[in-house]
Z-matrix of the N, CA and C atoms (Angstrom, degrees):
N
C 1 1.445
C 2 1.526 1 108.11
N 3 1.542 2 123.89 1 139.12
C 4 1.164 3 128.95 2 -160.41
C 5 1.624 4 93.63 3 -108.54
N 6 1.439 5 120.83 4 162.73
C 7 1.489 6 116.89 5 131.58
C 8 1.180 7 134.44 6 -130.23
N 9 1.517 8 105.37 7 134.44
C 10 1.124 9 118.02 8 -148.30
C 11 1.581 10 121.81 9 -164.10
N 12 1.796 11 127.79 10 147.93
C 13 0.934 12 117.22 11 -163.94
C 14 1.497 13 127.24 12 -110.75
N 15 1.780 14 89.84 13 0.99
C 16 1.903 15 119.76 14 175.11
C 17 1.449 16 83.74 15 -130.45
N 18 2.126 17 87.42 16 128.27
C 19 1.247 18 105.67 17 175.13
C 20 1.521 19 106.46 18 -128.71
N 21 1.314 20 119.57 19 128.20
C 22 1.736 21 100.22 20 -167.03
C 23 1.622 22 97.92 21 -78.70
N 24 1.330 23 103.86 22 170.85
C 25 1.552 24 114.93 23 179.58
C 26 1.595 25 111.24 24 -107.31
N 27 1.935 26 99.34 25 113.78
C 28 1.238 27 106.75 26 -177.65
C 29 1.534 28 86.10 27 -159.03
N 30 1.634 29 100.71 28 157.96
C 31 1.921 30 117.06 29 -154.83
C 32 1.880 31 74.65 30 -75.40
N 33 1.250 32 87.06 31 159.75
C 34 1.494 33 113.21 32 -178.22
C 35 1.632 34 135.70 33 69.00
N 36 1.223 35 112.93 34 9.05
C 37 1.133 36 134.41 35 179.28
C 38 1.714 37 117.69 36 -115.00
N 39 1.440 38 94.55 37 119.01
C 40 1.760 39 121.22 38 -179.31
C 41 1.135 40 94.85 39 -83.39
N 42 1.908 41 111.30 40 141.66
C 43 1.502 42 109.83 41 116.68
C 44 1.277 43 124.38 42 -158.64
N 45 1.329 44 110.50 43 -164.00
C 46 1.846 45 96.67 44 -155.74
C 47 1.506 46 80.78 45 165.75
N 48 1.337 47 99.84 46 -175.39
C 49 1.930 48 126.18 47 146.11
C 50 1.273 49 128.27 48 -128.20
N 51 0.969 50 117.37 49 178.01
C 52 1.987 51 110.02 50 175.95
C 53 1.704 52 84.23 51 -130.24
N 54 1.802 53 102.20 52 145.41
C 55 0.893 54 110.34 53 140.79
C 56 1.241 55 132.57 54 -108.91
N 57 1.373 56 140.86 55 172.58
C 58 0.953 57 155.14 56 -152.70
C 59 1.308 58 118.13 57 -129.82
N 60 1.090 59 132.09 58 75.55
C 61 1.815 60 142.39 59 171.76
C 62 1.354 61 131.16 60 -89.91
N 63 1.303 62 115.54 61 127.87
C 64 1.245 63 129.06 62 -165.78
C 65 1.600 64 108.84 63 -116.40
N 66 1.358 65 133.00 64 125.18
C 67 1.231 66 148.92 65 175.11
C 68 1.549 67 103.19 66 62.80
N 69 1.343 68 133.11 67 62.98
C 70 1.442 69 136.61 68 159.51
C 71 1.287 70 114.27 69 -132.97
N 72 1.174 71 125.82 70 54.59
C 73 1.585 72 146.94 71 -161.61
C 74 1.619 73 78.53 72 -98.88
N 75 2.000 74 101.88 73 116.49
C 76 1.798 75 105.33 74 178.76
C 77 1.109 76 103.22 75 75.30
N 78 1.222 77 128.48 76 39.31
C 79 1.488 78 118.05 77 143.71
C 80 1.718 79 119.52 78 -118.66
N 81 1.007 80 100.18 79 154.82
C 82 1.599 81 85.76 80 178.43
C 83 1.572 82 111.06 81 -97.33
N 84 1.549 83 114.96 82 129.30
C 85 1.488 84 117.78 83 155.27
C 86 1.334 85 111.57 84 -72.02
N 87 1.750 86 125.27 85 141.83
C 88 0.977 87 122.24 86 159.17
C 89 2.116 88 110.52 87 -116.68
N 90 1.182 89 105.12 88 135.73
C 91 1.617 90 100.93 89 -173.36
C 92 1.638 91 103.52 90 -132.51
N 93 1.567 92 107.87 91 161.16
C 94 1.525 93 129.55 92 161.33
C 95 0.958 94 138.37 93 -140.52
N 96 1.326 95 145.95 94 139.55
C 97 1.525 96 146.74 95 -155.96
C 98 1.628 97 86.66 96 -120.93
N 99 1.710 98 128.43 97 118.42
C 100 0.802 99 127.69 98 169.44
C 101 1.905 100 113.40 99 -93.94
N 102 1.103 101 156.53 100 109.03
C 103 1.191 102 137.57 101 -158.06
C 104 1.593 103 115.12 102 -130.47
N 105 1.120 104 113.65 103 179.54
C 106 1.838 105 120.81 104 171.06
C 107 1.064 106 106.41 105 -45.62
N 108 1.353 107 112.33 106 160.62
C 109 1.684 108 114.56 107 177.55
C 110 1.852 109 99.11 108 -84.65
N 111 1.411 110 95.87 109 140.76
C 112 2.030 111 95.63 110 -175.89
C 113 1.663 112 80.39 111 -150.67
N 114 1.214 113 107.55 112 168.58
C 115 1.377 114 127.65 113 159.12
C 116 1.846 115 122.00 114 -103.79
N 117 1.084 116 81.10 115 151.07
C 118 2.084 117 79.29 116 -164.82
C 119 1.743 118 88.73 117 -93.37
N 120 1.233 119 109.53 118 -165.44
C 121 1.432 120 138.14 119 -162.81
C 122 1.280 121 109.91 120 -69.86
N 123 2.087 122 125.80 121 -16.54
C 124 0.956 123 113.73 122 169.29
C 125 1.731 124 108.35 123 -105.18
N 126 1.433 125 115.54 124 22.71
C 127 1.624 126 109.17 125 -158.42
C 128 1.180 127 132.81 126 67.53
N 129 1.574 128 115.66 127 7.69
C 130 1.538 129 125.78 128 155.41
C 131 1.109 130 118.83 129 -77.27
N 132 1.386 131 114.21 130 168.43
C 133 1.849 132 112.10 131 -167.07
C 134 1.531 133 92.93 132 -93.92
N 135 1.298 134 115.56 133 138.63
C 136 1.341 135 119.08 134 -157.89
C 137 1.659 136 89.82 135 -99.04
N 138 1.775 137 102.40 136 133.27
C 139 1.378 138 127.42 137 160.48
C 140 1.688 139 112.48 138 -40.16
N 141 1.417 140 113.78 139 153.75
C 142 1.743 141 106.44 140 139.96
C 143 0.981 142 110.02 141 -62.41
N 144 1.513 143 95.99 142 165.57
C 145 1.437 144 113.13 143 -177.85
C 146 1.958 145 100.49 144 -101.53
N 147 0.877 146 78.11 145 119.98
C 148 1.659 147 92.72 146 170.25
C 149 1.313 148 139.41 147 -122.03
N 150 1.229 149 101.81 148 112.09
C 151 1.892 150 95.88 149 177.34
C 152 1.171 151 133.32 150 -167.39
N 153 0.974 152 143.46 151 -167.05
C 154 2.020 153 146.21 152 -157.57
C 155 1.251 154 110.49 153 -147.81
N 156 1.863 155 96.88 154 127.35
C 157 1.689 156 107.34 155 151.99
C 158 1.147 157 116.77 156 -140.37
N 159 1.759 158 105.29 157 174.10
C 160 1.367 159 106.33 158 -159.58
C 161 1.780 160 94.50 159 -114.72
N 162 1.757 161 102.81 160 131.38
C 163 0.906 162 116.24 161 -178.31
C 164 1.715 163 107.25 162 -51.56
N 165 1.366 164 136.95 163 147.50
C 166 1.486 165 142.62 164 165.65
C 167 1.117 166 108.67 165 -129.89
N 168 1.496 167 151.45 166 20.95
C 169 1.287 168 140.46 167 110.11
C 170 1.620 169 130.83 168 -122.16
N 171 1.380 170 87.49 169 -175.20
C 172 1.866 171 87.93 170 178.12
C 173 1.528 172 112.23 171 -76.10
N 174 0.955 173 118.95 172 -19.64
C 175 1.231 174 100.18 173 -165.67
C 176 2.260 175 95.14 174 -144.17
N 177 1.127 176 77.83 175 119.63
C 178 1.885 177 93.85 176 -153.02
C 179 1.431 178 122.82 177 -124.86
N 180 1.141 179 136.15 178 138.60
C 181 1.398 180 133.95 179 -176.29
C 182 1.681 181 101.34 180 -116.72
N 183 1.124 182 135.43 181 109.23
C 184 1.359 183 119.66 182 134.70
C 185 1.487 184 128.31 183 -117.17
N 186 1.717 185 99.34 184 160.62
C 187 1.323 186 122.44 185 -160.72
C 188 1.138 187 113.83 186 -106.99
N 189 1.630 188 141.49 187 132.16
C 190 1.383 189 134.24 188 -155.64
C 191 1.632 190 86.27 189 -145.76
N 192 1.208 191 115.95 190 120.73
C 193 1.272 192 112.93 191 165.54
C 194 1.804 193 95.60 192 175.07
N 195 1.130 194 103.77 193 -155.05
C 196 1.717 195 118.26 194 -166.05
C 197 1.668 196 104.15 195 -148.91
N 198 1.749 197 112.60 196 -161.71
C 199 1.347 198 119.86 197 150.05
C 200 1.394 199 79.40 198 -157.48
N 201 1.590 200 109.15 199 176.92
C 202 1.686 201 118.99 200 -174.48
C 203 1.941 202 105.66 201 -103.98
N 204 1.162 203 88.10 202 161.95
C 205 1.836 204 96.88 203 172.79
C 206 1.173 205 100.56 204 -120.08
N 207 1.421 206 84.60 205 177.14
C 208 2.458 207 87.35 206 161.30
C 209 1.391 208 99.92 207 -80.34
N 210 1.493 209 119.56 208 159.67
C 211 2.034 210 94.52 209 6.72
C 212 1.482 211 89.92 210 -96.12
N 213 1.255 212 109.94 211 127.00
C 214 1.437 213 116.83 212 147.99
C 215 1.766 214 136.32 213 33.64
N 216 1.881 215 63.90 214 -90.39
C 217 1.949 216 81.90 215 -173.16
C 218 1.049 217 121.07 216 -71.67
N 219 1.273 218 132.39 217 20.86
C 220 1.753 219 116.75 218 -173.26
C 221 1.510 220 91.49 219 -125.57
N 222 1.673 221 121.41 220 -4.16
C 223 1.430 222 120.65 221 167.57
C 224 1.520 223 111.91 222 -76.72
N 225 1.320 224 121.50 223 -14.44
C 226 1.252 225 106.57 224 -173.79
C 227 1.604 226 109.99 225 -90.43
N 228 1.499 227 112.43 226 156.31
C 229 1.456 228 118.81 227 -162.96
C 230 1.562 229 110.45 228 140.83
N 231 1.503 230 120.41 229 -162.91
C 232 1.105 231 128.95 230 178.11
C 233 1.471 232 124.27 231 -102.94
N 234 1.612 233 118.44 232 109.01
C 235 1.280 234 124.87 233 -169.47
C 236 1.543 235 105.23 234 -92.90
N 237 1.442 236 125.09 235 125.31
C 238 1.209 237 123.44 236 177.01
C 239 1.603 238 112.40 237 -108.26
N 240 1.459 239 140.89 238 121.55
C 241 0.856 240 141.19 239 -159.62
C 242 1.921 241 112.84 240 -131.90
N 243 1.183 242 97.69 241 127.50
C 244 1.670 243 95.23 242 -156.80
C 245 1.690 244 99.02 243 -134.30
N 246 1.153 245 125.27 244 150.96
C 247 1.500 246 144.95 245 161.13
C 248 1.132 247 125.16 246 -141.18
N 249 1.875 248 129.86 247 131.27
C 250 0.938 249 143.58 248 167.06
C 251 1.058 250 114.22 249 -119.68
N 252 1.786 251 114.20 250 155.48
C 253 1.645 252 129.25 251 -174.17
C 254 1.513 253 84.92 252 -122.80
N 255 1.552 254 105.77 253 142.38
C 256 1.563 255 88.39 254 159.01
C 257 1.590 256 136.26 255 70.80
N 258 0.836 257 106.68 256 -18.54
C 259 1.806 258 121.22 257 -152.28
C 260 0.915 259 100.07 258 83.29
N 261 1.584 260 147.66 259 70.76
C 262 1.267 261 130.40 260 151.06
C 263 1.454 262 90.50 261 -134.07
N 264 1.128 263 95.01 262 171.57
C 265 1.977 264 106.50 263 -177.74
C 266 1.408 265 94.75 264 -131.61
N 267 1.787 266 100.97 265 102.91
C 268 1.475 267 120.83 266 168.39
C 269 1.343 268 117.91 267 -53.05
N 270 1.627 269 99.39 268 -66.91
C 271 1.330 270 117.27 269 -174.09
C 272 1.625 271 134.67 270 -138.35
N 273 1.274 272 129.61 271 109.37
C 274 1.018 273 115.36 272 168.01
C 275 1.514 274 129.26 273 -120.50
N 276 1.352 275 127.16 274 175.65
C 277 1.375 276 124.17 275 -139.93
C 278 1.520 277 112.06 276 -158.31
N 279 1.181 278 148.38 277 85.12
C 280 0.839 279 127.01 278 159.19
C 281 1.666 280 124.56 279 -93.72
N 282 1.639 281 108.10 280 144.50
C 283 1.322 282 124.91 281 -162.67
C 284 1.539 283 93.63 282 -127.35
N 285 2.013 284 101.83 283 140.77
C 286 1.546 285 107.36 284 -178.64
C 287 1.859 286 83.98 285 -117.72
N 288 1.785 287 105.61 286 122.04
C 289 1.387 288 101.20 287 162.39
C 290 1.624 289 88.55 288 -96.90
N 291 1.504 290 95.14 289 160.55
C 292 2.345 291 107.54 290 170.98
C 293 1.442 292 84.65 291 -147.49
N 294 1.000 293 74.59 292 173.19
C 295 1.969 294 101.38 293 -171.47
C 296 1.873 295 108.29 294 -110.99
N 297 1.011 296 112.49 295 110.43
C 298 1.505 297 136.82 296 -156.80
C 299 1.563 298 98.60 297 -66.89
């Protein structure tokens, strides 16, 4: 496992980060994957992905990230990746996948 903030785009390859939270057992995370413009399954330009969970222990790891499909090329670009507790903004991230 590398770290790193350019990830080339090839099938089988994750990324993301995990965070790491301590005593927020019942809170809700809220997160988003902002990404390249692609079209989803009906040929619309596909939304972020957005969504919420609720922490279930004290001491917790979550992981926010993706991997790419075909076709390929319309994954590469700038992935912006963000999480909030609360209204607060834990973490954000931007990641450049390119095509090798």
């Amino acid at each position: 496992m590398d770290i790193t903030d350019r990830i080339p785009v090839q099938p089988d390859i994750e990324f993301g980060y995990i965070l790491k939270i301590i005593g927020a057992k019942g809170k809700k995370l809220e997160f988003c994957i902002e990404h390249p413009p692609f079209l989803d399954a009906n040929g619309n330009p596909a939304p972020p992905f957005e969504g919420e969970y609720y922490i279930n222990s004290n001491n917790y790891e979550f992981f926010l990230g993706d991997t790419v499909w075909e076709p390929y090329e319309d994954k590469a670009g700038t992935w912006l990746l963000s999480t909030w507790m609360e209204g607060k903004l834990l973490a954000k991230k931007k990641l450049t996948l390119y095509i090798e």
